[in-house]
C-alpha positions as CSV (number, residue, x, y, z in Angstrom):
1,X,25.0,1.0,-6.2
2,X,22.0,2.8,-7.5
3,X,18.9,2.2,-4.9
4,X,15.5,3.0,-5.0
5,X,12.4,1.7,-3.1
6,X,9.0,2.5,-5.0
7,X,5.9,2.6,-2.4
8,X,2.2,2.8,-2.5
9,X,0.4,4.2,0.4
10,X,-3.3,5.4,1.0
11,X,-3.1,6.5,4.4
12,X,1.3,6.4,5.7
13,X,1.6,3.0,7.2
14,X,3.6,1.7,4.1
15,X,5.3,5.5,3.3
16,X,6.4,5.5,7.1
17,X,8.5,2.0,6.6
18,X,9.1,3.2,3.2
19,X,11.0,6.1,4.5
20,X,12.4,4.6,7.5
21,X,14.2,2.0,5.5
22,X,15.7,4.0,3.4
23,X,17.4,6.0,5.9
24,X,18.4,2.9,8.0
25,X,20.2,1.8,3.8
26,X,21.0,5.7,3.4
27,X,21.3,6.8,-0.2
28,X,18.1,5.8,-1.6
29,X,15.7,7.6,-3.7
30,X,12.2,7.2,-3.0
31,X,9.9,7.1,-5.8
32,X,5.4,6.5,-5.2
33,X,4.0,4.2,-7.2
34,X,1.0,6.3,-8.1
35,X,3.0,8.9,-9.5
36,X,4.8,6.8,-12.0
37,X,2.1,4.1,-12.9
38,X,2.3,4.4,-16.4
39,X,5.8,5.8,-17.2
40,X,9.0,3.8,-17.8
41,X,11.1,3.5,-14.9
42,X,14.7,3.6,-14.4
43,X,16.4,0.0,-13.9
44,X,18.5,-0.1,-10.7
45,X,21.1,-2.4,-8.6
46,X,19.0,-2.7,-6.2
47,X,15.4,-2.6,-5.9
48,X,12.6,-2.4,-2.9
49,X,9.2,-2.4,-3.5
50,X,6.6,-1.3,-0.3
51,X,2.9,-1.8,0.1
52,X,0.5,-2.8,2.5
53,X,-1.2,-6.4,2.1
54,X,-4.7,-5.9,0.8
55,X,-7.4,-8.9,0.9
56,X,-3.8,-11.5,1.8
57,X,-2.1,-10.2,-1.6
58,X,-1.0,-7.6,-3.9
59,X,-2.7,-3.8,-4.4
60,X,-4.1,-4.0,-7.9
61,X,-1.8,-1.2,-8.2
62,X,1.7,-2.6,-6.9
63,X,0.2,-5.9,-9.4
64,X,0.1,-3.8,-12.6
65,X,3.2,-2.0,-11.2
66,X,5.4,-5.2,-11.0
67,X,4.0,-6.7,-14.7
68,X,4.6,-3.9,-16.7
69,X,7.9,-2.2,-15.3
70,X,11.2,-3.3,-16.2
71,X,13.7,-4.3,-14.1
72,X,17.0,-5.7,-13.6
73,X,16.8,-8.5,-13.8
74,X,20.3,-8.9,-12.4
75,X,19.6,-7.0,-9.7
76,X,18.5,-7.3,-6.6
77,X,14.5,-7.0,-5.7
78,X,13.5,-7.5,-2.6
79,X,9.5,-6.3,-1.3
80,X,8.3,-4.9,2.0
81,X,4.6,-5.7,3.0
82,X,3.1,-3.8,5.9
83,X,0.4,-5.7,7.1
84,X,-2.7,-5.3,10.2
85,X,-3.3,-8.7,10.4
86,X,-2.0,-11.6,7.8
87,X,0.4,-11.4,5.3
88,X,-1.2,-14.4,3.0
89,X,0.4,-14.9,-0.1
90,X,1.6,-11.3,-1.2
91,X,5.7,-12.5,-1.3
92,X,4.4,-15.3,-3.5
93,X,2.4,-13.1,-5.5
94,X,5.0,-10.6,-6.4
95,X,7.6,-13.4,-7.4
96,X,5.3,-14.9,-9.6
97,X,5.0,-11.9,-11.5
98,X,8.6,-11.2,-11.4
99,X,9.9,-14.7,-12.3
100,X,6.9,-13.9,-15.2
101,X,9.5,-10.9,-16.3
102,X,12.6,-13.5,-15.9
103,X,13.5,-12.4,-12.8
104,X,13.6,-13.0,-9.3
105,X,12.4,-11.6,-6.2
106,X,15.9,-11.5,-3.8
107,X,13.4,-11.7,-0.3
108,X,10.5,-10.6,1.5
109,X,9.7,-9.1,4.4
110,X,6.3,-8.1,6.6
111,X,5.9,-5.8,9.1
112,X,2.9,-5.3,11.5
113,X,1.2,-1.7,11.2
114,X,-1.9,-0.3,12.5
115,X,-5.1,-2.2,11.2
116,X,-7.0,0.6,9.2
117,X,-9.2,-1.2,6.8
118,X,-12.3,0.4,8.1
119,X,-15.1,-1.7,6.5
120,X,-13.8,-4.5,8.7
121,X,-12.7,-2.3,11.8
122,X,-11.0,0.7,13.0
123,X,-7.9,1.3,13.9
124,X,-6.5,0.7,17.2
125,X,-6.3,3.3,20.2
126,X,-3.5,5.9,19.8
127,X,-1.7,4.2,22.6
128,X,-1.4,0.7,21.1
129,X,-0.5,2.7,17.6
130,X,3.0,3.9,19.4
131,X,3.5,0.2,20.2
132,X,3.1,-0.9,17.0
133,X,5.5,1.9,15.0
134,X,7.9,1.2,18.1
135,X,8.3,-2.4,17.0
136,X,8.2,-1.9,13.7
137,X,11.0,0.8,13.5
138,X,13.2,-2.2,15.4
139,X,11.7,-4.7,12.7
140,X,13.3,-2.2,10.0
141,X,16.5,-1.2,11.2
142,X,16.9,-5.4,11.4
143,X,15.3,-5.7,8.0
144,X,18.0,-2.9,6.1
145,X,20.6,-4.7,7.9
146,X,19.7,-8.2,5.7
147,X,19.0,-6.4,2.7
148,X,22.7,-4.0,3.5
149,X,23.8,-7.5,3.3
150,X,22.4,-9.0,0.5
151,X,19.4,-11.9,2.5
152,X,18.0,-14.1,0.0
153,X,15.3,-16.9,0.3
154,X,13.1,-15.1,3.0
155,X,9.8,-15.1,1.9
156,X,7.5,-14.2,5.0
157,X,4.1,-15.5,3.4
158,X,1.3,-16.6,6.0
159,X,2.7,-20.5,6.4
160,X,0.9,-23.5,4.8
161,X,-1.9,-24.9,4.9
162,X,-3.2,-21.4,6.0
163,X,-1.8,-19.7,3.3
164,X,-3.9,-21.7,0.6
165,X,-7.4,-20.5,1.7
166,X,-6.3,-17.0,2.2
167,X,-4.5,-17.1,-1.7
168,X,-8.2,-18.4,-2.8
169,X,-9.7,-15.2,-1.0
170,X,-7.6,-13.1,-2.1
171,X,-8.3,-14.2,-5.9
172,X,-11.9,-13.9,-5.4
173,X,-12.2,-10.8,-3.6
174,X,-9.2,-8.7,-5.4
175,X,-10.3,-8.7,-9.3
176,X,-13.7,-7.0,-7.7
177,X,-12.2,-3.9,-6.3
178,X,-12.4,-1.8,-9.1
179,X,-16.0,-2.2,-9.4
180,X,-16.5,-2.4,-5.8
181,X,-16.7,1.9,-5.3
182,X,-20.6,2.3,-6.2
183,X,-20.7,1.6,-2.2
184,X,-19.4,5.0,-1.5
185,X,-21.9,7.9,-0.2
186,X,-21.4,11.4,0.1
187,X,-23.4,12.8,3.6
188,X,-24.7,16.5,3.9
189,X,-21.4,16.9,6.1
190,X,-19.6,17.1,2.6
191,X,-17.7,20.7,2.1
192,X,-16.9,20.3,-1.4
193,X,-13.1,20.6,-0.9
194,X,-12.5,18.0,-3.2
195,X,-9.7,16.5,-0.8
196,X,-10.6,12.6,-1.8
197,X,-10.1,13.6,-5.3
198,X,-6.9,14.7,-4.7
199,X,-5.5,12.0,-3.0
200,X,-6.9,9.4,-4.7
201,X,-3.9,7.5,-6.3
202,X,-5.5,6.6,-9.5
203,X,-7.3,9.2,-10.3
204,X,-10.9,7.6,-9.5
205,X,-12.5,10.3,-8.1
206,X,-14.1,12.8,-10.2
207,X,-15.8,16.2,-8.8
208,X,-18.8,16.9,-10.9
209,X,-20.8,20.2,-9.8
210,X,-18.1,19.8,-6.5
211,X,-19.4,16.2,-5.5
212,X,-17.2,13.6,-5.8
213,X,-18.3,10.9,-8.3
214,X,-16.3,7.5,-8.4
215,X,-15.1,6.3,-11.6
216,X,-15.1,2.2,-10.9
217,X,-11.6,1.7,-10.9
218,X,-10.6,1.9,-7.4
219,X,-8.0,0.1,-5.6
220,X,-10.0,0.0,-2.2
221,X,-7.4,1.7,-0.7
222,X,-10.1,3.9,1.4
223,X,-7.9,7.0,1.4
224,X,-11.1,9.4,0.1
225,X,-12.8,8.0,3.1
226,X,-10.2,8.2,5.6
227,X,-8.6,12.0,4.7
228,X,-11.9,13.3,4.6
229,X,-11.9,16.2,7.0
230,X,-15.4,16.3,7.7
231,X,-16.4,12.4,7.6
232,X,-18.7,12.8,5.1
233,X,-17.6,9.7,3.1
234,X,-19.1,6.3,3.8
235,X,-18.3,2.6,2.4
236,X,-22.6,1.3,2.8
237,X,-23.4,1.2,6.4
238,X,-19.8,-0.8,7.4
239,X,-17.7,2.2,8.2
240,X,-20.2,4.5,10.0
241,X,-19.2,5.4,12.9
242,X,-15.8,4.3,13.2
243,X,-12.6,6.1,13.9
244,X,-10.6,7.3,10.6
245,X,-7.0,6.7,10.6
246,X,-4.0,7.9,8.7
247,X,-0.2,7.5,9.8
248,X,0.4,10.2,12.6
249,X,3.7,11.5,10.9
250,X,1.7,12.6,7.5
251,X,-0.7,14.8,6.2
252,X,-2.9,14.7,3.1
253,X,-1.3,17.1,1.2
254,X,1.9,14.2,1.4
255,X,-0.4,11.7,-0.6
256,X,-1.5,14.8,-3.6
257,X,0.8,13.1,-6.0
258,X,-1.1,15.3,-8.9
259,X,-2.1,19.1,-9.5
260,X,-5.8,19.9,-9.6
Protein backbone atom coordinates (compact mmCIF):
# COMPACT_ATOMS: atom_id res chain seq x y z
CA UNK A 1 0.00 0.00 0.00
CA UNK A 2 1.53 3.18 -1.16
CA UNK A 3 1.57 5.85 1.94
CA UNK A 4 2.43 9.25 2.11
CA UNK A 5 1.67 12.05 4.70
CA UNK A 6 2.10 15.63 3.22
CA UNK A 7 2.83 18.33 6.12
CA UNK A 8 3.04 22.09 6.55
CA UNK A 9 5.04 23.39 9.33
CA UNK A 10 6.43 26.99 10.18
CA UNK A 11 8.25 26.26 13.26
CA UNK A 12 8.29 21.76 13.85
CA UNK A 13 5.28 21.24 15.97
CA UNK A 14 3.31 19.70 12.90
CA UNK A 15 6.82 18.17 11.14
CA UNK A 16 7.58 16.52 14.70
CA UNK A 17 3.99 14.45 14.54
CA UNK A 18 4.46 14.37 10.94
CA UNK A 19 7.47 12.36 11.36
CA UNK A 20 6.65 10.49 14.40
CA UNK A 21 3.62 8.95 12.68
CA UNK A 22 5.13 7.86 10.07
CA UNK A 23 7.52 5.82 11.77
CA UNK A 24 4.85 4.50 14.29
CA UNK A 25 2.92 3.35 10.20
CA UNK A 26 6.62 2.62 8.90
CA UNK A 27 6.96 2.88 5.19
CA UNK A 28 5.75 6.24 4.48
CA UNK A 29 7.20 8.84 2.47
CA UNK A 30 7.02 12.21 3.74
CA UNK A 31 6.47 14.96 1.30
CA UNK A 32 6.04 19.32 2.73
CA UNK A 33 3.42 20.96 1.42
CA UNK A 34 5.40 24.04 0.59
CA UNK A 35 7.59 22.27 -1.60
CA UNK A 36 4.97 20.84 -3.84
CA UNK A 37 2.27 23.70 -3.77
CA UNK A 38 1.78 24.01 -7.26
CA UNK A 39 2.98 20.64 -8.90
CA UNK A 40 0.82 17.54 -9.45
CA UNK A 41 1.01 15.10 -6.91
CA UNK A 42 1.16 11.45 -6.99
CA UNK A 43 -2.32 9.66 -6.00
CA UNK A 44 -1.85 7.09 -3.13
CA UNK A 45 -3.75 4.22 -1.05
CA UNK A 46 -3.45 5.89 1.66
CA UNK A 47 -3.19 9.49 2.46
CA UNK A 48 -2.36 11.74 5.64
CA UNK A 49 -2.42 15.27 5.66
CA UNK A 50 -0.61 17.32 8.89
CA UNK A 51 -0.97 20.93 9.88
CA UNK A 52 -1.31 22.91 12.73
CA UNK A 53 -4.88 24.66 13.37
CA UNK A 54 -4.59 28.38 12.48
CA UNK A 55 -7.49 30.99 13.62
CA UNK A 56 -9.92 27.22 14.51
CA UNK A 57 -9.31 26.07 10.69
CA UNK A 58 -7.32 25.34 7.78
CA UNK A 59 -3.63 27.13 6.79
CA UNK A 60 -4.49 29.04 3.62
CA UNK A 61 -1.86 26.84 2.38
CA UNK A 62 -3.05 23.17 3.40
CA UNK A 63 -6.78 24.96 1.91
CA UNK A 64 -5.39 25.54 -1.62
CA UNK A 65 -3.38 22.28 -1.11
CA UNK A 66 -6.50 20.11 -0.49
CA UNK A 67 -8.72 22.00 -3.58
CA UNK A 68 -6.41 21.72 -6.18
CA UNK A 69 -4.56 18.24 -5.68
CA UNK A 70 -5.88 15.16 -6.79
CA UNK A 71 -6.46 12.36 -4.89
CA UNK A 72 -7.82 8.98 -4.65
CA UNK A 73 -10.67 9.18 -4.21
CA UNK A 74 -10.84 5.56 -3.31
CA UNK A 75 -8.44 5.80 -0.97
CA UNK A 76 -8.09 6.46 2.26
CA UNK A 77 -7.43 10.30 3.64
CA UNK A 78 -7.27 10.85 6.85
CA UNK A 79 -5.79 14.56 8.50
CA UNK A 80 -3.71 15.32 11.57
CA UNK A 81 -4.22 18.79 13.27
CA UNK A 82 -1.73 19.87 15.85
CA UNK A 83 -3.25 22.36 17.77
CA UNK A 84 -2.13 24.97 21.22
CA UNK A 85 -5.41 25.55 22.18
CA UNK A 86 -8.86 24.63 20.06
CA UNK A 87 -9.21 22.57 17.24
CA UNK A 88 -12.59 24.49 15.90
CA UNK A 89 -13.70 23.40 12.72
CA UNK A 90 -10.49 22.34 10.75
CA UNK A 91 -11.71 18.35 10.29
CA UNK A 92 -14.93 19.92 8.91
CA UNK A 93 -13.09 22.18 6.84
CA UNK A 94 -10.86 19.78 5.11
CA UNK A 95 -13.90 17.34 4.29
CA UNK A 96 -15.77 19.90 2.77
CA UNK A 97 -13.26 20.48 0.37
CA UNK A 98 -12.57 16.90 -0.12
CA UNK A 99 -16.22 15.79 -0.49
CA UNK A 100 -16.02 19.15 -3.08
CA UNK A 101 -13.30 16.79 -5.06
CA UNK A 102 -15.83 13.61 -4.65
CA UNK A 103 -14.13 12.32 -1.99
CA UNK A 104 -14.06 11.68 1.50
CA UNK A 105 -12.02 12.42 4.44
CA UNK A 106 -11.48 8.61 6.19
CA UNK A 107 -11.00 10.60 9.99
CA UNK A 108 -9.42 13.21 11.95
CA UNK A 109 -7.36 13.57 14.58
CA UNK A 110 -5.84 16.61 16.98
CA UNK A 111 -3.07 16.64 18.96
CA UNK A 112 -2.01 19.21 21.65
CA UNK A 113 1.46 20.95 20.89
CA UNK A 114 3.18 23.87 22.28
CA UNK A 115 1.11 27.22 21.90
CA UNK A 116 3.52 29.39 19.66
CA UNK A 117 1.32 31.94 17.98
CA UNK A 118 3.24 34.78 19.37
CA UNK A 119 0.97 37.82 18.67
CA UNK A 120 -1.38 36.14 21.22
CA UNK A 121 1.31 34.69 23.61
CA UNK A 122 4.53 32.78 23.86
CA UNK A 123 5.17 29.61 24.17
CA UNK A 124 5.23 27.76 27.26
CA UNK A 125 8.38 27.15 29.61
CA UNK A 126 10.77 24.39 28.32
CA UNK A 127 9.63 22.24 31.13
CA UNK A 128 5.87 22.07 30.32
CA UNK A 129 7.11 21.76 26.45
CA UNK A 130 8.56 18.00 27.38
CA UNK A 131 5.13 17.43 28.82
CA UNK A 132 3.39 18.24 26.00
CA UNK A 133 5.63 16.21 23.19
CA UNK A 134 5.55 13.33 25.98
CA UNK A 135 1.80 13.09 25.58
CA UNK A 136 1.64 13.71 22.28
CA UNK A 137 4.13 11.02 21.11
CA UNK A 138 1.50 8.50 23.33
CA UNK A 139 -1.40 10.33 21.36
CA UNK A 140 0.48 9.23 18.01
CA UNK A 141 1.54 5.87 18.55
CA UNK A 142 -2.50 5.42 19.48
CA UNK A 143 -3.45 7.53 16.50
CA UNK A 144 -1.18 5.14 13.77
CA UNK A 145 -2.66 2.28 15.46
CA UNK A 146 -6.48 3.49 14.15
CA UNK A 147 -5.25 4.65 10.97
CA UNK A 148 -2.87 0.84 10.71
CA UNK A 149 -6.36 -0.25 11.12
CA UNK A 150 -8.35 1.57 8.89
CA UNK A 151 -10.74 4.21 11.85
CA UNK A 152 -13.34 5.94 10.12
CA UNK A 153 -15.96 8.59 11.38
CA UNK A 154 -13.63 10.32 13.97
CA UNK A 155 -13.78 13.75 13.37
CA UNK A 156 -12.19 15.63 16.51
CA UNK A 157 -13.63 19.16 15.73
CA UNK A 158 -14.17 21.59 18.82
CA UNK A 159 -17.96 20.15 19.81
CA UNK A 160 -21.19 22.12 19.13
CA UNK A 161 -22.44 24.86 19.97
CA UNK A 162 -18.82 25.97 20.46
CA UNK A 163 -17.68 24.99 17.28
CA UNK A 164 -20.14 27.48 15.42
CA UNK A 165 -18.68 30.81 16.70
CA UNK A 166 -15.11 29.61 16.31
CA UNK A 167 -16.05 28.40 12.33
CA UNK A 168 -17.49 32.29 12.05
CA UNK A 169 -13.98 33.48 13.43
CA UNK A 170 -12.12 31.57 11.56
CA UNK A 171 -13.99 32.79 8.26
CA UNK A 172 -13.48 36.28 9.12
CA UNK A 173 -10.08 36.33 10.30
CA UNK A 174 -8.46 33.70 7.70
CA UNK A 175 -9.24 35.34 4.13
CA UNK A 176 -7.22 38.45 5.79
CA UNK A 177 -3.88 36.86 6.28
CA UNK A 178 -2.38 37.44 3.24
CA UNK A 179 -2.79 41.06 3.51
CA UNK A 180 -2.22 40.99 7.13
CA UNK A 181 2.10 41.17 6.79
CA UNK A 182 2.35 45.10 6.34
CA UNK A 183 2.55 44.68 10.43
CA UNK A 184 5.95 43.21 10.23
CA UNK A 185 9.12 45.61 11.23
CA UNK A 186 12.61 45.03 10.75
CA UNK A 187 14.73 46.57 14.09
CA UNK A 188 18.50 47.75 13.84
CA UNK A 189 19.19 44.24 15.41
CA UNK A 190 18.62 42.88 11.73
CA UNK A 191 22.01 41.14 10.24
CA UNK A 192 20.96 40.90 6.82
CA UNK A 193 21.26 36.98 6.70
CA UNK A 194 18.21 36.80 4.88
CA UNK A 195 17.15 33.62 7.15
CA UNK A 196 13.14 34.68 7.10
CA UNK A 197 13.42 34.70 3.37
CA UNK A 198 14.55 31.45 3.28
CA UNK A 199 12.14 29.80 5.32
CA UNK A 200 9.29 31.39 4.43
CA UNK A 201 7.07 28.68 2.82
CA UNK A 202 5.53 30.69 0.14
CA UNK A 203 7.98 32.62 -0.92
CA UNK A 204 6.70 36.02 0.64
CA UNK A 205 9.66 37.43 1.70
CA UNK A 206 11.70 39.36 -0.63
CA UNK A 207 15.36 40.79 0.35
CA UNK A 208 15.68 44.15 -1.46
CA UNK A 209 19.18 45.99 -0.70
CA UNK A 210 19.44 42.84 2.12
CA UNK A 211 16.17 43.91 4.03
CA UNK A 212 13.44 41.75 3.99
CA UNK A 213 10.35 43.24 2.20
CA UNK A 214 6.98 41.26 2.58
CA UNK A 215 5.08 40.52 -0.44
CA UNK A 216 1.23 40.40 1.03
CA UNK A 217 0.64 36.92 0.65
CA UNK A 218 1.53 35.39 3.78
CA UNK A 219 0.06 32.61 5.61
CA UNK A 220 0.74 34.02 9.13
CA UNK A 221 2.58 31.26 9.88
CA UNK A 222 5.28 33.61 11.87
CA UNK A 223 8.25 31.47 10.95
CA UNK A 224 10.42 34.82 9.67
CA UNK A 225 9.67 36.05 13.04
CA UNK A 226 10.34 33.10 15.07
CA UNK A 227 13.77 31.76 13.24
CA UNK A 228 15.18 35.01 13.33
CA UNK A 229 18.46 34.66 15.01
CA UNK A 230 18.76 38.03 16.23
CA UNK A 231 15.01 38.96 17.08
CA UNK A 232 14.96 41.63 14.88
CA UNK A 233 11.48 40.82 13.41
CA UNK A 234 8.31 42.17 15.04
CA UNK A 235 4.39 41.58 14.30
CA UNK A 236 3.31 45.73 15.59
CA UNK A 237 3.92 46.07 19.26
CA UNK A 238 2.15 42.27 20.03
CA UNK A 239 5.18 40.19 19.90
CA UNK A 240 7.80 42.39 21.56
CA UNK A 241 9.26 41.00 23.98
CA UNK A 242 8.18 37.51 24.05
CA UNK A 243 10.02 34.28 23.86
CA UNK A 244 10.46 32.83 20.20
CA UNK A 245 9.81 29.21 19.72
CA UNK A 246 10.46 26.54 17.25
CA UNK A 247 10.20 22.62 17.82
CA UNK A 248 13.45 21.68 19.87
CA UNK A 249 14.31 18.60 17.54
CA UNK A 250 14.67 21.15 14.26
CA UNK A 251 16.69 23.73 12.95
CA UNK A 252 16.03 26.27 10.30
CA UNK A 253 17.88 25.01 7.72
CA UNK A 254 15.07 21.85 8.04
CA UNK A 255 12.19 24.38 6.91
CA UNK A 256 14.67 25.95 3.53
CA UNK A 257 12.44 23.95 1.22
CA UNK A 258 14.13 26.27 -1.76
CA UNK A 259 17.68 27.43 -2.93
CA UNK A 260 18.54 31.12 -2.66
Amino acid sequence: MKSIIYWFSGTGNSLAVAMDLAKALGDVELIPIAGIINRPIRPCDRMGVVFPVYAFGLPLIVRRFLQCSPVNKAGYIYTVATMGGIAGAVHREAGKILSGQGAKLSAGWSVPMPGNYPVLKGPPPPEKQELIFAKARARIEKIAAAISRGATGIYENTRIPLRWPLEFIHNMAGDKFSDADDKFTVSPKCIHCGLCSKVCPVENIRMVEKNPIWMHHCEQCMACLQWCPTQAIEYGSSTAGKTRYHHPRFKAVDFCLREE
